[in-house]
N, C-alpha and C positions, 0 to 999 in steps of 0.2 A: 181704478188704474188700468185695469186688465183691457174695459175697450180700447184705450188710447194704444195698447199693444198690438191686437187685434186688426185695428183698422186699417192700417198700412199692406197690408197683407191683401186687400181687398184691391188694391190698388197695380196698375201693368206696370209702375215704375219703384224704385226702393225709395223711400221718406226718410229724411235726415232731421230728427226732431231736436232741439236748443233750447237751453234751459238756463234762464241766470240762478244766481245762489240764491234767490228769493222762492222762485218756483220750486228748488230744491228741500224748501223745508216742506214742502206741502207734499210732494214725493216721498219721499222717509217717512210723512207719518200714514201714508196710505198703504196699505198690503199689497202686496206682490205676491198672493195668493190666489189662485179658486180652487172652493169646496164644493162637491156635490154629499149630500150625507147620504148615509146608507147602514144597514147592518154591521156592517164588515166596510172600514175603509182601507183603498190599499195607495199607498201617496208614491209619487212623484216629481223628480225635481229636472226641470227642463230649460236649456240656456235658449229663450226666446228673444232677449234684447239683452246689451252689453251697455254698462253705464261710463263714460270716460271724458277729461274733463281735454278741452280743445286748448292748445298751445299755440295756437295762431292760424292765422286764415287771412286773405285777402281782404277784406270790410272790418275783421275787427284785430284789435290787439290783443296780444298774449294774455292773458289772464286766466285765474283759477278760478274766478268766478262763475266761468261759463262751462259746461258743462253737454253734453249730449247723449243721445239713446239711440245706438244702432241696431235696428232689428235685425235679427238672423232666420230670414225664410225660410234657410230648407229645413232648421228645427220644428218649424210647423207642423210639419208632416208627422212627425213623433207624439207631438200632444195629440193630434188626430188619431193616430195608430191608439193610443191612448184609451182615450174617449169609447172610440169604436169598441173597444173589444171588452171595455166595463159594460159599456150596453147592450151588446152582442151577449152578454154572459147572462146579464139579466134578464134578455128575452126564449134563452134555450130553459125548459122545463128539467132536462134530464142532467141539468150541475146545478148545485148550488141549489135548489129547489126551494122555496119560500123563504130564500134571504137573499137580501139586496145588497149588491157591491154599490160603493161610493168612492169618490175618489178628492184627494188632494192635492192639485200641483199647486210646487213651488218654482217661482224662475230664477235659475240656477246661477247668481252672480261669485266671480273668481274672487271673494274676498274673505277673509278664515271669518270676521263677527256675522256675516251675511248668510253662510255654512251652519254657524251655531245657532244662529237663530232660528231659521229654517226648519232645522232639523229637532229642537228641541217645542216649537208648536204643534211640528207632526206629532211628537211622539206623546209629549205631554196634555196634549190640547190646548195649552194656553196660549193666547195673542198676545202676551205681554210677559215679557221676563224681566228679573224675577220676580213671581208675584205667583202667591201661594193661594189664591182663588181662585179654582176651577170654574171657567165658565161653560166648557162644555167639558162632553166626556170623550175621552181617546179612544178610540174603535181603528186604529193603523195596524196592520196586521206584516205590513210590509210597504219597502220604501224603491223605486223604481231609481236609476242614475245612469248615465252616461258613463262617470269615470268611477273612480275609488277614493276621492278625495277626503269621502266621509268616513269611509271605512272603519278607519281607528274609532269613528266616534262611536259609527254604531254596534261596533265589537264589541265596546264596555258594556252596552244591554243588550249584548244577544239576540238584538233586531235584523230580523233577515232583509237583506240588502241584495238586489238584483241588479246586474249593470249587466249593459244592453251595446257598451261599445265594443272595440276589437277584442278579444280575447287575450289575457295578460299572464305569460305562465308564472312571472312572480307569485300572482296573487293567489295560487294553488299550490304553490311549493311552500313545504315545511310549516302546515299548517297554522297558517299566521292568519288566517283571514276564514275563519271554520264557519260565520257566518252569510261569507257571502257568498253569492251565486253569480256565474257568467254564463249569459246566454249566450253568447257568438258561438259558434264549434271555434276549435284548435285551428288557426291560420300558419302552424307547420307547413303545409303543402301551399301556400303562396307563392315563395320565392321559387320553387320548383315549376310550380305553375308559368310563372313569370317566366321561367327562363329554357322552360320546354318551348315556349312560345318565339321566342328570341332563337331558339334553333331552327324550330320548323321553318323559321323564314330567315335564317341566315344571320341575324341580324346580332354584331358587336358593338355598335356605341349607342348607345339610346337614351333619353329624359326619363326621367321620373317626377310626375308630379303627386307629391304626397301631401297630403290634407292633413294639419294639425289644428284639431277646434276649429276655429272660425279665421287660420290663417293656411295662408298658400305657398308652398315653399317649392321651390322648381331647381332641380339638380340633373347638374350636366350639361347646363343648356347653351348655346351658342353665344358668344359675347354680344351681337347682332340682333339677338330674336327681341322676337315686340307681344305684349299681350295684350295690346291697344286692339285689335282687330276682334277679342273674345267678344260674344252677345253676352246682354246685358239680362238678358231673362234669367227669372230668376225659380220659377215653379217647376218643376218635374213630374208629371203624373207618376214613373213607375217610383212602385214601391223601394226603398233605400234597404237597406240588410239593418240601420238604427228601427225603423217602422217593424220591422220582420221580426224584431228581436223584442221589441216593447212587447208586440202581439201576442207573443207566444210567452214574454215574464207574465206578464194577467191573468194569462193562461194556466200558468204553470203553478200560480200562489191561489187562484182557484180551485183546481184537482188538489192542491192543499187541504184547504179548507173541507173541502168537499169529501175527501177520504179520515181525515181527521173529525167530520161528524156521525161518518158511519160507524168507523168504530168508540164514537163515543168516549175521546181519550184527551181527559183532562180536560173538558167543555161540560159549563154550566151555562143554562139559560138566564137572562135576566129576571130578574124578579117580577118584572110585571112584561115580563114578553115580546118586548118592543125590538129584543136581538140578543147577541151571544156574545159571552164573555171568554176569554181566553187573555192567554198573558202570548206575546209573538212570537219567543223563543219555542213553545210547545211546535211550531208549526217544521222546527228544522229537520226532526227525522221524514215528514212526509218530502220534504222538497226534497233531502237527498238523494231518494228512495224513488222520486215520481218520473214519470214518463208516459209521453200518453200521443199520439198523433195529432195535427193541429186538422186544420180545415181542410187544408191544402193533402192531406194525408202526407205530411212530414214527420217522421220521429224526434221528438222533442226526449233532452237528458240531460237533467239538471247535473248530476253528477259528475267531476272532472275528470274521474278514473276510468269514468263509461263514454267520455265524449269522444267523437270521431274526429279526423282529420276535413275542413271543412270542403265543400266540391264547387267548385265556380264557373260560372258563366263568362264566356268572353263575348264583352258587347265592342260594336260600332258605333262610333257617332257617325249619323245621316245629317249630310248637307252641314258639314263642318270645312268651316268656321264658321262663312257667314248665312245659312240657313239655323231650322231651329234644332238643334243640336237631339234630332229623333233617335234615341239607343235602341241599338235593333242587334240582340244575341244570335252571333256568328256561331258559337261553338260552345263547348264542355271542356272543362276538364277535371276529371277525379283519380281521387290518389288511392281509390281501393282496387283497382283493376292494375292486370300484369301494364309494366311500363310502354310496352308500345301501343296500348288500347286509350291510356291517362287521356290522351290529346284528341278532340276529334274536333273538325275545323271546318265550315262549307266557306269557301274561298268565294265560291261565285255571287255571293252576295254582299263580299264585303264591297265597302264603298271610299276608297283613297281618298284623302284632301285634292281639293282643289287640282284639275288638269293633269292627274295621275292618274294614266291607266295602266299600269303596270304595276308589283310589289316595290314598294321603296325599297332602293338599299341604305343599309345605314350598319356605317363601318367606318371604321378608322383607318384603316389602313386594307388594300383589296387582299385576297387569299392568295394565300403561298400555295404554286402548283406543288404536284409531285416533282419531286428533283431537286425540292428547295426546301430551307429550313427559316423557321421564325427568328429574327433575333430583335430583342426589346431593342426600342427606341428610348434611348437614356433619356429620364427625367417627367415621360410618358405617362398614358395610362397602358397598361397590360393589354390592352386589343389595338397599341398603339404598333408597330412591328415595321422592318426591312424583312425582305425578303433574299437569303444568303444562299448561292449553290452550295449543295451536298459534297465534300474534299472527294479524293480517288477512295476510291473502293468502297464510298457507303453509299447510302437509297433513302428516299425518302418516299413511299410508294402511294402516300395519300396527302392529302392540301394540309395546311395550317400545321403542319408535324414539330413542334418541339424540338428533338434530334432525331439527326439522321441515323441510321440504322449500319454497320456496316457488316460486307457478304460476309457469310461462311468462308472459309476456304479455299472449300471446290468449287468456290462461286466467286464472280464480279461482278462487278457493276458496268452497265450497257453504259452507251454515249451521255442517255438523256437523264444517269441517275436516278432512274424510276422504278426499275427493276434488277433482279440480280439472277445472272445467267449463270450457264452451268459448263464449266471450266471444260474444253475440249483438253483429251490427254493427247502430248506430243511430246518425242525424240528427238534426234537427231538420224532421220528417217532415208533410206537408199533415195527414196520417192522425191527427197525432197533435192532441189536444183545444190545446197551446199553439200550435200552428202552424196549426190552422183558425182560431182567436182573432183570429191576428197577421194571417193573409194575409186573412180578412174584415176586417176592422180596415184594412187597407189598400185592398183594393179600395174599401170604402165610403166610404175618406176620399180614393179618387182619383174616383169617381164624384161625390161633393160638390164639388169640384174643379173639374170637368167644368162641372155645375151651375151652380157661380158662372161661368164661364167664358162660358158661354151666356147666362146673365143680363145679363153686360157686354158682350154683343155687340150682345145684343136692345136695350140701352138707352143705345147707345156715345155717342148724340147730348145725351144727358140730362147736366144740368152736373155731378152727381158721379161721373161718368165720365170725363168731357171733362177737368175742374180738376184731376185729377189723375193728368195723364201715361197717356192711354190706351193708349199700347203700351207701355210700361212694365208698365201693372196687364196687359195683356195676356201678354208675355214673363213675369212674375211667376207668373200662375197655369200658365199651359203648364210652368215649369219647376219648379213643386211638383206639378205631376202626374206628372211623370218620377220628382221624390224620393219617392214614395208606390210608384210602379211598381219602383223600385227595389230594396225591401225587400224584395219577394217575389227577386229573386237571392239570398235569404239563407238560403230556406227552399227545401226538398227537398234529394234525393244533391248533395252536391257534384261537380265533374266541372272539368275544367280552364278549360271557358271561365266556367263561372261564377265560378272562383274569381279569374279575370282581371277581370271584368264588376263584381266584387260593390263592391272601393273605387276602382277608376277612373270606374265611372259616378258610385258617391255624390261622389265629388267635383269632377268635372266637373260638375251639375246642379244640389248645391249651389252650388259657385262663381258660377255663372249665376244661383240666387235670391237669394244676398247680395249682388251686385255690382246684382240691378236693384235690390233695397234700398237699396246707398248712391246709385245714380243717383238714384232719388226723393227720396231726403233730401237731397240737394245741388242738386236743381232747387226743391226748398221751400225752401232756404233762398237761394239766388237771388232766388228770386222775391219773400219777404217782408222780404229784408234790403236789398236796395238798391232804396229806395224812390224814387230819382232816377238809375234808368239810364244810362251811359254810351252812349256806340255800341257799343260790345265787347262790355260785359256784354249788351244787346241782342240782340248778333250771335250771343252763344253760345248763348241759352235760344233765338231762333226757328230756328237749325241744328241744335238737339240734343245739342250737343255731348259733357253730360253721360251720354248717352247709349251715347260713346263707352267709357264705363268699362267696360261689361259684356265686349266681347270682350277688352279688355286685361287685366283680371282673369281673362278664363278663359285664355289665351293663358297666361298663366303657371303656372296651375292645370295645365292640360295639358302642360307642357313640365315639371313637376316628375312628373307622370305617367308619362311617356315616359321618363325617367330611371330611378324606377323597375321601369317595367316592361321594360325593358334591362338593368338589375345584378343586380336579385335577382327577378324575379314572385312574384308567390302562387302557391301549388300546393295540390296536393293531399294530405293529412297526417292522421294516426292520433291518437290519446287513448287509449290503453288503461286510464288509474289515476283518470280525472277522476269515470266513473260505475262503478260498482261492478256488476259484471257483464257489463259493455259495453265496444265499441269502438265510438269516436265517432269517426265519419268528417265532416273539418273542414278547412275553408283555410286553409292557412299563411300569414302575410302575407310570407312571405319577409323582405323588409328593413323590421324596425321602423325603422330609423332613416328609412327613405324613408315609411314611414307615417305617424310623427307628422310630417313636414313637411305631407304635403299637409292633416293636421288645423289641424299649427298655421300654414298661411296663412289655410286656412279661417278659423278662428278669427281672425286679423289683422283678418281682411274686417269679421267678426262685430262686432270689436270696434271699427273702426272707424266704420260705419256706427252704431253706438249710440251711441258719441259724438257725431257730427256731428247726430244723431235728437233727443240730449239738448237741446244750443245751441238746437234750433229749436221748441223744445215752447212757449213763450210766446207765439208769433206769432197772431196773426187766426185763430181757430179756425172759421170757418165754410169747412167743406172742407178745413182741415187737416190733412193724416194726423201729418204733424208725434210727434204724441204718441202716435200709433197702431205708429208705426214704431216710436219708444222703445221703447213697454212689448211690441211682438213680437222684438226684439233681445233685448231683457231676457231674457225665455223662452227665446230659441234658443241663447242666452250659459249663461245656468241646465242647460238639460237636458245641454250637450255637458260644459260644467265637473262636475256630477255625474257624466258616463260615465264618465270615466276612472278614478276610485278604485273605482267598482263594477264596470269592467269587468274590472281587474286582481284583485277580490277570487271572484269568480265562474270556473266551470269548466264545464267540458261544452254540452251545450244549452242552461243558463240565460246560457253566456255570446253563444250566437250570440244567444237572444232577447231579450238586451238593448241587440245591437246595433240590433236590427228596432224595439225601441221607442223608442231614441232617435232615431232616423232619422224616425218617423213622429211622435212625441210634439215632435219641434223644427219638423218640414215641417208640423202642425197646427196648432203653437205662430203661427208666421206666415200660416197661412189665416185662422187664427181671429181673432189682433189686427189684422189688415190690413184682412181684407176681410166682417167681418160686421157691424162698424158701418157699411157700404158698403149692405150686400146688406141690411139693418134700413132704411136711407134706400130705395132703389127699392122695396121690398116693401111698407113697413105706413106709413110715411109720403112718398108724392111732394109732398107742401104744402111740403115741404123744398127738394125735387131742382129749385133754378130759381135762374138769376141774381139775381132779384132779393133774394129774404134775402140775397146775398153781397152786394147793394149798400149792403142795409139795414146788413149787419152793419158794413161797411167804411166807412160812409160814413152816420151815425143823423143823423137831424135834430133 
């Protein structure tokens, strides 16, 4: 039967041989055997042809009578590997020395009675089961295979088994399998391999064609793709890693053999000399134990515990697809060297399919630059991706990034989200155009100040000086020159005494110009409301007494001060999120709660005095501020009620410069209603500034 195997193989095209169920009994009863004898036989079982019965075809009809033989080529190469190194062994003097290896293949059909049969001629020698006639004698020392299928079997006699196909860590875990042996090394370092390979060139969506037996299974592949174009050749000169691995089992059950005669352990010669007896289980301490170099000077190790991680070759197919598919190793890679050495690649010889001279890309989706982040494409593969800008304030500073990063801090993120820069510190700086605005803006409305100041001094004798409370109007403007000079603690570096100075001065010096506010409105209305004096009331307006309100209103101002600047102070305090790109260096008020009190006495005062301002607005208007006071409360009530919802909606340095305008736009609010109807009387009309209109007015004939 075996040349009918054989011969097809000779042939440049594959042979489809057909068989009816007649032919079939003449097949079953021929062997699917070859023996060579020898001293020492070591057997074999090799899937050379597959037997299976045809279910329809174009000429004939379905039937189970018809049946076929598909040879499998490139197993060829394995019985040869075979062959060769049984003879190879018998021709070197220094193994094995005057005893001759023989050998037995079986062709390895997938069917469990075909396995038992097989395997139970090897071991027993008989051609016929069951049948208790030895017609020859068992000299199998060890049995050669592809997979483990026999495994179980030849477990139960301790028949050492050598498989030659990928390396299986089952079949070495929890010693279920003590007599068999795997040639392959450990293919761990594969998928690593694989995918060092996919980095060095970029590359995220790729095929994989994996070989199972004698089928071809292709994953990943494009709905489109065609394998109609593949050559039909079918031989390979170079050697396959199945051929590498037979080589070196023959090998390896050799140096068996061969150390197990030197020392003479548990081997008896035959009786009349013709070869050596041994039972094959004797032979498992040397195989576990063996290692020896092959031809090639490879280190061969039976043992699982001592096997390495295995080192592969990256080949090219030349003149693929439609040339003859020439494999020509590009590169290395090995897994015992540091990781950036594993991979070594000569690019310039590799050779692209067809009208590609450039690295293919092969990607699902192109790279996310810096500044973007991956986000899965629902329902996807994993390299299947959109690409999403990085939100405010984070980076993404390398391609394909997972998430974005976001800055420190003292740091942002640039325009392009790439990188994260380093927060420049900024104030509310003289330098800056709002802050020369505000602190001229104040100087000139403290030098105005001044101005009126000096006006009322110059003309302090004159009746609309006199009629209305001259130290009074005096304390008044000295202490909205302080409120004007105050504003500027709001502007430049913060530092600790400023941030101490900034609301204990504003409210101590406010305090002072509200409080001489309500003193003037309650010496006006004194004066025009009780128009038949007592001795008391008398006594009070020519001792001043109203006068007294200013330090007792600040006395409390300041003792709310002193509270808070003992629990909590203001300090010195950071902004990093308010401007965008800045660190805004700013005063903490420390205790809000101790800050809205001193506003909201303030304000009491405020509020106060505009009432008592309102009652008296009807009175004798010749000299009477009366109504002037009103409508400058009004304002100072107005601007501070506005601050608060704008102050809390504002950040950064528009929030310190709105503290600076309300401070000056309220302390102006009261220059301006107070004392420029004043300073309009001494200036462009004196025909005014004299008793006698007050007598006129008070008193017409």
């Amino acid at each position: 039967m075996f040349p009918l195997i054989t011969a097809p193989f000779l042939l440049p095209q594959p042979q489809l041989l057909v068989y009816t169920l007649a032919s079939e009994d003449c097949l079953s009863r021929r062997s699917t055997s070859v023996r060579k004898d020898g001293d020492v036989v070591i057997g074999a079982f090799f899937s050379l042809f597959t037997c299976f019965y045809l279910t329809g075809t174009i000429d004939l009809q379905p039937s189970k009578d018809v049946f076929s033989l598909h040879l499998l080529y490139d197993n060829y190469q394995n019985f040869l590997a075979f062959i060769f190194a049984i003879e190879e062994i018998n021709g070197d003097s220094h193994i094995l020395p005057n005893i001759s290896l023989g050998y037995e293949f079986h062709n390895f059909l997938h069917s469990h009675w075909r396995i038992l049969e097989s395997f139970f001629i090897l071991y027993t020698g008989q051609d016929e089961i069951p049948n208790y006639t030895c017609k020859r004698e068992s000299k199998s020392a060890a049995v050669l295979a592809g997979t483990s299928e026999i495994g179980p079997l030849v477990e139960i006699y301790k028949f050492p088994q050598l498989t030659f196909g990928s390396f299986d860590p089952v079949l070495s875990s929890n010693g279920q399998f003590p007599s068999l042996y795997q040639m392959a090394h450990r293919d761990g370092a594969l998928a690593l391999g694989m995918v060092s390979l996919m980095v060095h060139f970029g590359w995220t969506w790729v095929g994989l064609v994996i070989t199972e037996d004698s089928d071809c299974t292709l994953n990943n592949c494009m709905p489109n793709a065609s394998l109609a174009w593949l050559p039909a050749n079918r031989f390979d000169m170079t050697v396959t890693d199945g051929s590498h691995n037979i080589y070196n089992a023959v090998y390896a059950v050799a140096h068996a053999l061969h150390e197990m005669l030197l020392q003479k352990a548990q081997l008896q010669p035959t009786g009349d000399g013709e070869g050596v007896v041994f039972s094959p289980w004797q032979l498992h301490p040397f195989l576990k134990d063996i290692k020896f170099k092959n031809s090639a000077g490879e280190r061969v190790i039976l043992g699982d515990n001592r096997k390495l991680d295995a080192e592969y070759d990256i080949v090219n197919f030349w003149n693929f697809p439609e040339g003859l598919r020439q494999r020509v190793t590009v590169g290395h890679f090995s897994p015992h060297v540091p990781p950036r050495q594993r991979l070594s690649l000569d690019e310039n010889i590799i050779e692209w399919a067809t009208e590609m001279t450039q690295t293919p890309r092969s990607v699902c989706s192109e790279s996310c630059s810096p500044g973007f982040r991956k986000t899965p494409q629902e329902g996807k593969a994993a390299c299947c991706f959109d690409c999403t800008p990085c939100p405010e304030g984070e980076i993404a500073n390398d391609t394909d990034m997972e998430q974005c990063v976001k800055c420190p801090a003292h740091q942002y993120a640039n325009n392009q989200r790439n990188r994260c820069l380093q927060k420049s510190v900024t104030f509310l700086a003289y330098e800056d155009p709002l802050g020369k605005a505000l602190a001229g803006t104040a100087l000139s409305l403290t030098l105005l100040t001044v101005l009126v100041l000096g006006l009322f001094v110059k003309h302090r004798d004159t009746a609309i000086v006199k009629a209305n409370n001259r130290s009074l109007s005096y304390i008044l403007l000295v202490s909205l020159t302080f409120c004007f000079l105050c504003s500027l603690l709001f502007i430049g570096r913060p530092n600790t005494a400023t941030c101490v100075l900034q609301w204990t001065t504003f409210g101590a010096v406010f305090t002072v110009a509200v409080s001489t506010i309500l003193a003037k409105t309650i010496t006006v209305v004194l004066a025009f409301k009780v128009t038949a004096p007592g001795r008391r009331v008398r006594r009070l307006l020519v001792s001043g007494a109203p006068n007294s309100i200013i330090p007792i209103c600040s006395l409390i101002q300041l003792t709310l001060c002193g509270i808070w600047m003992g629990t909590s102070p203001p300090f010195i305090d950071t902004d990093a999120h308010s401007e965008h790109g800045h660190v805004l260096i700013m005063c903490n008020k420390g205790s809000l709660t101790a800050f809205y009190c001193v506003l909201g006495y303030l304000g009491s005062l405020a509020l106060g005095s505009f009432t008592v301002a309102f009652l008296a607005r009807n009175l004798p208007d010749t000299f009477n501020e009366a109504k002037f006071l009103t409508f400058s409360m009004l304002v100072f009530c107005s601007v501070w009620v506005t601050f608060l919802p704008v102050y809390h909606s504002t950040q950064g340095k528009a929030m310190v410069a709105m503290e600076v305008f309300s401070i000056l736009a309220s302390s102006a609010g009261l220059l301006g209603c107070i004392f420029a109807p004043k300073c309009y009387i001494i200036l462009f009309r004196p025909d005014k500034n004299s008793l006698n209109i007050f007598g006129e007015k008070t008193h017409p004939k």
